[in-house]
C-alpha positions as CSV (number, residue, x, y, z in Angstrom):
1,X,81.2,66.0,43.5
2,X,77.6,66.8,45.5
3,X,76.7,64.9,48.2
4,X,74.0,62.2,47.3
5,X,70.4,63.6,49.0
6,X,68.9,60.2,48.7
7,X,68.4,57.9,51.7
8,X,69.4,54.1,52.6
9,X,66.6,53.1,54.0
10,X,63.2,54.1,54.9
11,X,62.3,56.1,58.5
12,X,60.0,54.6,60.4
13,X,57.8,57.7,59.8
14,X,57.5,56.9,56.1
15,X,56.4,53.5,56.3
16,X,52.5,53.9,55.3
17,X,50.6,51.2,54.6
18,X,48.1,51.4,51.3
19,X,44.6,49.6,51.6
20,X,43.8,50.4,48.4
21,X,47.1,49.2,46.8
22,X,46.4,46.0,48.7
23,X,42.8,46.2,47.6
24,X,43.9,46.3,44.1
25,X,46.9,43.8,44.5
26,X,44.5,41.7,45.7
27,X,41.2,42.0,43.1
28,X,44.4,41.4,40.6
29,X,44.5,37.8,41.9
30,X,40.2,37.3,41.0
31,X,41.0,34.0,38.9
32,X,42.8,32.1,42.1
33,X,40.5,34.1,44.4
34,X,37.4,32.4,41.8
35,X,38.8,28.9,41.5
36,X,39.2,28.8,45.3
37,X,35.8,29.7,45.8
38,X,34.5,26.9,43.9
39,X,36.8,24.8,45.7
40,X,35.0,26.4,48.7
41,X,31.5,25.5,46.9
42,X,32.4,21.8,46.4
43,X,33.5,20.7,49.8
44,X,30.7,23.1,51.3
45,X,28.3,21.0,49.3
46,X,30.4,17.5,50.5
47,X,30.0,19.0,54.2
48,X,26.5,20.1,53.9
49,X,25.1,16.9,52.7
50,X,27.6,14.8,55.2
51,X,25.6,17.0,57.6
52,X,21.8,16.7,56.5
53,X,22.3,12.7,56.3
54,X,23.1,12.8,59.9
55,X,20.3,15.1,60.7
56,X,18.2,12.9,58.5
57,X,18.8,9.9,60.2
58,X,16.1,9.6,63.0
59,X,13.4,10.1,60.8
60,X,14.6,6.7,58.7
61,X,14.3,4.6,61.6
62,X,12.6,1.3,60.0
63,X,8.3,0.5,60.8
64,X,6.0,-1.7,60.0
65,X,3.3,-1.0,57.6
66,X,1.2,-3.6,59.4
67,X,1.1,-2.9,62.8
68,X,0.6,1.6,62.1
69,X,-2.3,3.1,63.3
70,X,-3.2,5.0,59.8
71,X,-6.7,7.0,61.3
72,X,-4.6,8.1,64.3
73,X,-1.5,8.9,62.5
74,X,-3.6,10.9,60.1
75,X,-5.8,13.0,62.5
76,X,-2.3,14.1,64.4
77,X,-0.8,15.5,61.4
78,X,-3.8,17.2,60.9
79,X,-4.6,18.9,64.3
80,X,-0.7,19.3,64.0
81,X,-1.4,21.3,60.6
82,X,-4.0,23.4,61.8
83,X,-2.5,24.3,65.4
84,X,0.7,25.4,63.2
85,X,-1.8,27.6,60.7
86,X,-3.5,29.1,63.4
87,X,-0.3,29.9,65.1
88,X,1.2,31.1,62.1
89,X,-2.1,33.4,61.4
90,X,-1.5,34.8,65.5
91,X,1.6,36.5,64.2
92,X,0.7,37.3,60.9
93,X,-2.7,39.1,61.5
94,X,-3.1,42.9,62.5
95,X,-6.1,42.6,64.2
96,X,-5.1,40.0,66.5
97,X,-2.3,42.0,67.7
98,X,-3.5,45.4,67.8
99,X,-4.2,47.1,71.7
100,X,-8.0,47.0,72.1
101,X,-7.7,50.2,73.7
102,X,-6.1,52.1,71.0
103,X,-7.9,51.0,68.3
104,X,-9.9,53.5,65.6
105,X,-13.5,52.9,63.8
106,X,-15.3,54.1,60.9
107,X,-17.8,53.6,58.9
108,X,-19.8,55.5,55.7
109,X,-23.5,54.1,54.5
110,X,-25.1,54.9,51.1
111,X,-28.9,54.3,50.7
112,X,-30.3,53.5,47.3
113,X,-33.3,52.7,45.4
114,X,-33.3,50.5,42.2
115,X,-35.4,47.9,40.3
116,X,-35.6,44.2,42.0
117,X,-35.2,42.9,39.3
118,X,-31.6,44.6,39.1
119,X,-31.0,43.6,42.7
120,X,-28.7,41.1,42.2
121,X,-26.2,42.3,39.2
122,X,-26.2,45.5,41.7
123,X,-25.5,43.3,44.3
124,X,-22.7,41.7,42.1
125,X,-21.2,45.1,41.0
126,X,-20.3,46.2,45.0
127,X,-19.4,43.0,46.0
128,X,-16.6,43.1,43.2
129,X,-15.0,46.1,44.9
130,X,-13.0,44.2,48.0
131,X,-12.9,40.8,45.8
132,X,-9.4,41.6,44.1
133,X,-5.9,41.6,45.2
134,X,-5.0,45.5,43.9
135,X,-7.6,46.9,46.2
136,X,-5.8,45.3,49.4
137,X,-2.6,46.6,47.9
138,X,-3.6,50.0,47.5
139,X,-5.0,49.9,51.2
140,X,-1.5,48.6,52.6
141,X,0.7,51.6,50.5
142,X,-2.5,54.1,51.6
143,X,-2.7,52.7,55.5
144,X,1.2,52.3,55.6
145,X,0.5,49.3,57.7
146,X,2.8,46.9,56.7
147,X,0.9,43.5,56.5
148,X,0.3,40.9,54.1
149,X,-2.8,41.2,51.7
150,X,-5.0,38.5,54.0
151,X,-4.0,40.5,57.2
152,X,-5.3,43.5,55.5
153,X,-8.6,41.7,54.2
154,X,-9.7,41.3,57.8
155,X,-9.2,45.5,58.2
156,X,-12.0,46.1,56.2
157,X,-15.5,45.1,54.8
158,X,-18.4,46.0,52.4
159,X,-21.9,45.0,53.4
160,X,-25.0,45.1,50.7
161,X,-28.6,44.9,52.2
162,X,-31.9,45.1,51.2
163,X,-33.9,47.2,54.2
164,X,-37.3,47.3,52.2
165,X,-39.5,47.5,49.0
166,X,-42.2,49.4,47.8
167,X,-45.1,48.5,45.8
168,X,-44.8,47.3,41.9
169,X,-44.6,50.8,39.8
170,X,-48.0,50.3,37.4
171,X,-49.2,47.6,36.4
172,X,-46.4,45.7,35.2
173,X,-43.9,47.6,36.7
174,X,-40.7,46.2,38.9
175,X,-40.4,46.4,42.8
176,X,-38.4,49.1,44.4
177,X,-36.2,48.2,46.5
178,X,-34.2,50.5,49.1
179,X,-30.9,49.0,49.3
180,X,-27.9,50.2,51.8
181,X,-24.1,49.7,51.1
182,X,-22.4,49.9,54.3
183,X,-18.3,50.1,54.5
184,X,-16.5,49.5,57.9
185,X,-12.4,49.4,58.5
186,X,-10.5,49.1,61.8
187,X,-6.8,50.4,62.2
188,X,-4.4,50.5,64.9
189,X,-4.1,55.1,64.2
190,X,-6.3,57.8,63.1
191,X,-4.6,58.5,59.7
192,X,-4.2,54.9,58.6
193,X,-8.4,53.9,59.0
194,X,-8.8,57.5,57.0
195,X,-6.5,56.7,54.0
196,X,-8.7,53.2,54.0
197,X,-11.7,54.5,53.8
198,X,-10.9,57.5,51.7
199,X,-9.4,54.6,49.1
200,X,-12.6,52.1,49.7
201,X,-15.2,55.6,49.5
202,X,-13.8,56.5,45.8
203,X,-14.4,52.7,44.6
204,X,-17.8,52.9,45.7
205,X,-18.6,56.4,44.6
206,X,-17.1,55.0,40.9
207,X,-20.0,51.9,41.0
208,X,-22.7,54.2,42.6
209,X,-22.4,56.3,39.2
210,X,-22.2,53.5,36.8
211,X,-25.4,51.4,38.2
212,X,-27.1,55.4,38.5
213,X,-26.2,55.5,34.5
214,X,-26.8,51.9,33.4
215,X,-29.6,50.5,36.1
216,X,-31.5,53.8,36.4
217,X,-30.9,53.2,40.4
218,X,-30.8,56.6,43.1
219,X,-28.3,57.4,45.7
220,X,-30.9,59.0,48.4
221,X,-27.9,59.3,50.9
222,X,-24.5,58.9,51.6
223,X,-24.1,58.6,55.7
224,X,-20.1,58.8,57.2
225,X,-19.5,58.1,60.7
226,X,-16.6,60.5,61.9
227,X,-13.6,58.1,62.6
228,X,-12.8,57.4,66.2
229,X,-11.1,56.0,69.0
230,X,-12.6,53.0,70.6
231,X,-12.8,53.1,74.6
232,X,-12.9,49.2,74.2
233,X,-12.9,46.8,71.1
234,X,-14.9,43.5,71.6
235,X,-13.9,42.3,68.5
236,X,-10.6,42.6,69.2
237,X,-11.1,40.7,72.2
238,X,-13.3,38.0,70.7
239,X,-11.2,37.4,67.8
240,X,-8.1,36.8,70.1
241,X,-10.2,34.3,72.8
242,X,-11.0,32.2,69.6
243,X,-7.8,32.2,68.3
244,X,-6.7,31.0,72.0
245,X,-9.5,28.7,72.3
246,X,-8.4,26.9,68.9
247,X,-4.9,27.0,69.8
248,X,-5.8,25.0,73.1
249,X,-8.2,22.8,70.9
250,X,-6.1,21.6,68.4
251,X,-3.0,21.1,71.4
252,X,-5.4,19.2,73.6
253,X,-5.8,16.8,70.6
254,X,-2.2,16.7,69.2
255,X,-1.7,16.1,72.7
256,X,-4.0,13.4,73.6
257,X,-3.7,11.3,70.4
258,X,-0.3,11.4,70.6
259,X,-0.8,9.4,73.6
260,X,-1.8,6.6,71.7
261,X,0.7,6.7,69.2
262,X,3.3,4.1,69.3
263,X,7.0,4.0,69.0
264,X,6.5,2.9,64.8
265,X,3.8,5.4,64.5
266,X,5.9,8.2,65.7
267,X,8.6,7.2,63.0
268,X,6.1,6.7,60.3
269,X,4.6,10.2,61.2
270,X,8.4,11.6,60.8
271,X,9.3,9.6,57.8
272,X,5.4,10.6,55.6
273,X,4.9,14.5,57.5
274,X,7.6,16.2,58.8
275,X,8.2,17.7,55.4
276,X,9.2,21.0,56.9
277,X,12.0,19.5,58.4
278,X,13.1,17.7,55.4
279,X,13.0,20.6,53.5
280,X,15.2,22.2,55.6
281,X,18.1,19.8,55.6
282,X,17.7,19.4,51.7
283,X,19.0,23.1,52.0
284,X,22.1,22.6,54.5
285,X,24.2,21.5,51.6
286,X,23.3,24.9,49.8
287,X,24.0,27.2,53.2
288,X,27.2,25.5,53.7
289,X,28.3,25.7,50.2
290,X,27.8,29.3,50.3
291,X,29.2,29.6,53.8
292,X,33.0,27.7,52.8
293,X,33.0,29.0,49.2
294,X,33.1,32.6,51.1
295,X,35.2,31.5,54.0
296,X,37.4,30.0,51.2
297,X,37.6,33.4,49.1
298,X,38.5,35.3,52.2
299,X,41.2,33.4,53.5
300,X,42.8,33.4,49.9
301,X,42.2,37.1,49.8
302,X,44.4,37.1,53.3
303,X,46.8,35.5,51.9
304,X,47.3,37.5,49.4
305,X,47.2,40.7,51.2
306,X,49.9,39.1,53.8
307,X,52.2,38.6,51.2
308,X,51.7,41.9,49.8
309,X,53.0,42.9,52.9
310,X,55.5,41.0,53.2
311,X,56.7,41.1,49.7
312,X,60.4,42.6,49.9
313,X,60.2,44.1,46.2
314,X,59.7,47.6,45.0
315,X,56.0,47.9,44.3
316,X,55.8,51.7,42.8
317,X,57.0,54.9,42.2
318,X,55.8,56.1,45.3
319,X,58.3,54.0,47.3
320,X,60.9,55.4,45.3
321,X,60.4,58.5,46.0
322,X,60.4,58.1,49.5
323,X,63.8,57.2,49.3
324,X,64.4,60.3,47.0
325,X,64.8,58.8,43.8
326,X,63.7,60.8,41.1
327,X,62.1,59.0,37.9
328,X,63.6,59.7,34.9
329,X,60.9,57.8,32.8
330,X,58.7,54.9,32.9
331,X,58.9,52.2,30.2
332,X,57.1,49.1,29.6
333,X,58.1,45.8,30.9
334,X,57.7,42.8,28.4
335,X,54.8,41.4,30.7
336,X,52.8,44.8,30.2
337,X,53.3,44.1,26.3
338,X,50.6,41.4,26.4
339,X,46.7,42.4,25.9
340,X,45.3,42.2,28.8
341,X,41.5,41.4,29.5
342,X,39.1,44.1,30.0
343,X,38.8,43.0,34.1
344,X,43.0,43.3,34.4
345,X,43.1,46.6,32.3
346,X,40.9,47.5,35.0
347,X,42.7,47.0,38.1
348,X,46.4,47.1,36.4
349,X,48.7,50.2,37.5
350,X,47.9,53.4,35.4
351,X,51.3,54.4,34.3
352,X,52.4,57.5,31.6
353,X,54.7,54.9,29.5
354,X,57.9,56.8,28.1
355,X,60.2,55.6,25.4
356,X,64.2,54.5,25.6
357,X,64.4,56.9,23.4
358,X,62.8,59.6,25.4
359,X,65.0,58.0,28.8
360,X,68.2,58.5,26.6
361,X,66.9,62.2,25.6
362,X,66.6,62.9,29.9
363,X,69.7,62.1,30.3
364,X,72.0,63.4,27.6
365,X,70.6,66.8,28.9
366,X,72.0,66.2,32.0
367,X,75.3,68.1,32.9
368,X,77.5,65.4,33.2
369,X,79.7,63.5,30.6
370,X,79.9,59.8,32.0
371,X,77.1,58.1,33.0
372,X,76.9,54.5,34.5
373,X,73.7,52.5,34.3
374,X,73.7,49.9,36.2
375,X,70.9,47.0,37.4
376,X,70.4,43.5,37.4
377,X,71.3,42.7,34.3
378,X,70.1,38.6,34.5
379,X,66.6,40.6,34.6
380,X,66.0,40.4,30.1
381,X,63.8,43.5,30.6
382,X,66.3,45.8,32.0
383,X,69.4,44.3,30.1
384,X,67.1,45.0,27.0
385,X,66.5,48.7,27.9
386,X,69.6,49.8,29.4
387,X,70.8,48.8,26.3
388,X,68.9,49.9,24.0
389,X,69.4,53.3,26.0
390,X,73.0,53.7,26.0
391,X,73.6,52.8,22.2
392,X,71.8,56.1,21.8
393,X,74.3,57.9,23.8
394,X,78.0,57.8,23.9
395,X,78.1,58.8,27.7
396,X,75.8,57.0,29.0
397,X,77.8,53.3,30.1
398,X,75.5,49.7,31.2
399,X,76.9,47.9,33.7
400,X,75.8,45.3,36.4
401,X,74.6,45.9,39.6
402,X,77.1,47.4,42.0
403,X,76.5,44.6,44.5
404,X,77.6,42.6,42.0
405,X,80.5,43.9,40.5
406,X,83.4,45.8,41.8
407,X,84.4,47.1,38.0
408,X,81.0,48.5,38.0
409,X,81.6,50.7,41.5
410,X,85.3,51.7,40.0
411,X,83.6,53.3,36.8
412,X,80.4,54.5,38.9
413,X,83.5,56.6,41.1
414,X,84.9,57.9,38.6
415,X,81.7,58.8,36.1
416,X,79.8,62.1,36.8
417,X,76.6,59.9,38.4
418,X,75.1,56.7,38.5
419,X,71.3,56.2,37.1
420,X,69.9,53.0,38.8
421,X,67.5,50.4,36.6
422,X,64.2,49.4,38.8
423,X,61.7,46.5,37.6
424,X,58.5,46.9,39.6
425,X,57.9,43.6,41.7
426,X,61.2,42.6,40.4
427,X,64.0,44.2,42.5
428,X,64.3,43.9,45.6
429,X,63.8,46.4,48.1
430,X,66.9,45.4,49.8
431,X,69.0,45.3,46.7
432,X,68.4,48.6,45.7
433,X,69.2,49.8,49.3
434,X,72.5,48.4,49.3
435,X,73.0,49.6,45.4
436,X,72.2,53.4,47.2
437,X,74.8,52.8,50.2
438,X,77.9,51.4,47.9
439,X,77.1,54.6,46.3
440,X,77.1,57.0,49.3
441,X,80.4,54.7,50.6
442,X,82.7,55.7,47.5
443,X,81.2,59.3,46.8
444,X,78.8,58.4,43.7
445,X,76.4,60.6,43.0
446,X,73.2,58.8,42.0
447,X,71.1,60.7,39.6
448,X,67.6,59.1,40.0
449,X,65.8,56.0,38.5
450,X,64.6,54.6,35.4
451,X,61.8,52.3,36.1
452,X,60.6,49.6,34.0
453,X,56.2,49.3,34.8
């Protein structure tokens, strides 16, 4: 009789862990993972608004409506409104935070005549140009200056003028008038302030040939100023001193009429204006929800990857043939007989499922005339197939496990081999090693496996 190849145990060598088994093992657990996630949710929620009444609770000191100082309490909020806005606007603008030393300027002029008494649709026409939200979008994507549409609105400008008229044409003719259109942007490079004015150049070129076609008026001249570097920008500078000088304003009076406030007017003012705040602990119930739901999900995923580890079943044919089993055939367990859902289909074990009849084919071709199957035989799945298995075979003999039975280890010494019966996540890792090393202790030769997915 040949010596059996296969091995007791594993080596330490072939001990590999698989993320993505675990992954998968895992993901196969989504409607506990699900439920304790909105476990998570619920006492997030519990939590979050435990936590925002406690925040809450200075601003609902009690006051007394009679004894407030309304006009006072009013003009804080106010000057406390305003310094906010204008600090807000600090951050926000481009101008106000560009370096007035590396700043670039240009400029293009067109001078036309036209009929007074078409001044002022003409007028109306160019003023159109900057007075819509796509332009300003089109200037950030040109500019690539990434701003907000109002930051971008203080880039540029269009200016129409009257510079003079001449005499009425005949004797009941209309005024000329020479009119200039003058365009202007400022930008923090020399590409961005070109794309702007290239953008704002074609809008105004569009309206210059529709009020030449419907208003009879004349371009005499279109003037561009080449675009350049400023050696110092006053406006710059300006626009920040009067942004600083309202900042200082508007602190000086939160400052000094909060003075005069009182203890009750400081908690009506908290209770009526601090909206902001409010607002912001009306949301801690929704950021701790989301916070323990996910904190829940994980730590159920842990769990369930720690027991995958330290699960003492066989998992898959892999492990089997680290211990060099070979796999006769794989057939279905009575679990993988139900329909599964399209999500569990998905991350279920991808098996080629073989008959009992094809497993009773494998091994009647083998060269031996006894054969003992033998496996847990409590286990309805594997008493079902072993069974159905050796009625189609007069060699092949069911018996119980080994560990179990000493009549089974007499017929297994004296058969030809011994095929051993595996149920994925159902025998035990240790079982099956002791199965293999009663085996090796009275000389039976173990054929392989037949696994049941």
């Amino acid at each position: 009789m040949e010596n059996n190849q296969v091995r007791s145990s594993l080596v330490d060598d072939d001990q590999v862990i698989d993320l993505k088994e675990i992954f998968l093992y895992v993901c196969r657990k989504w409607r506990v993972l699900i439920i304790l996630g909105l476990i998570g949710i619920v006492v997030g929620i519990v939590v979050g608004i435990g936590v925002g009444s406690l925040q809450s609770q200075p601003n609902a000191k009690k006051f007394e409506l009679e004894e407030l100082h309304l006009k006072e309490i009013e003009q804080y909020a106010r000057y406390q409104q305003l310094y906010e806005e204008q600090a807000d606007w600090e951050k926000e603008s481009v101008l106000l935070n560009m370096d007035p030393y590396a700043t670039y300027t240009g400029e293009i002029r067109y001078y036309l005549q036209l009929k007074e008494t078409d001044n002022a649709v003409v007028f109306q026409l160019y003023s159109t140009i900057l007075s819509v939200n796509e332009i300003y979008e089109n200037l950030i994507a040109a500019s690539g200056i990434d701003c907000t549409l109002r930051a971008m609105q203080q880039l540029v400008s269009l200016e129409y003028s009257v510079l003079n008229q001449q005499e009425r044409l005949g004797l009941f003719g209309n005024r000329v008038l020479t009119v200039q259109v003058r365009i202007s942007a400022i930008a923090p490079s020399l590409a961005a302030i070109q794309a702007m004015l290239d953008l704002i150049d074609a809008q105004v070129q569009e309206t210059n040939r529709y009020v030449e076609t419907g208003y009879g008026a004349i371009l005499r001249e279109r003037l561009a100023t080449p675009c350049q570097k400023d050696s110092y920008n006053w406006r710059i500078a300006n626009e920040r001193k009067n942004s600083t000088d309202k900042l200082s304003e508007y602190g000086t009076k939160i400052s000094t009429i909060g003075k005069e406030l009182t203890e009750n007017d400081k908690n009506y003012y908290g209770y009526v204006y601090d909206t902001e705040k409010e607002k912001t602990e009306s949301l801690t119930w929704v950021k701790w929800a989301l916070i323990v739901g996910v904190v829940f999900g994980m730590l159920g995923a842990g769990w369930y990857a720690v027991i995958y580890l330290l699960d003492g079943h066989v998992k898959n044919e892999d492990e089997l043939l680290a211990y060099g089993l070979h796999p006769f055939a794989v057939v279905k367990g009575s679990e993988e007989r139900k329909k599964p859902n399209a999500l569990d289909r998905l991350l279920m074990p991808k098996y080629r499922y073989q008959s009992d009849d094809y497993l009773a084919e494998a091994l009647d071709v083998l060269d031996a005339e006894s054969i003992v199957i033998c496996g847990d035989l409590g286990d309805a799945d594997i008493a079902n197939h072993a069974q159905s298995v050796a009625e189609a075979s007069q060699k092949l003999h069911v018996a119980p496990q080994m560990v179990e039975s000493a009549k089974t280890q007499a017929k297994a010494k004296q058969a030809d081999g011994v095929v051993l019966f595996v149920h994925l996540w159902k025998t035990k890792r240790a079982d099956l090693e002791q199965e293999i090393r009663i085996c090796q202790k009275i000389g039976a030769r173990v054929l392989g496996v037949a696994i049941i997915g």
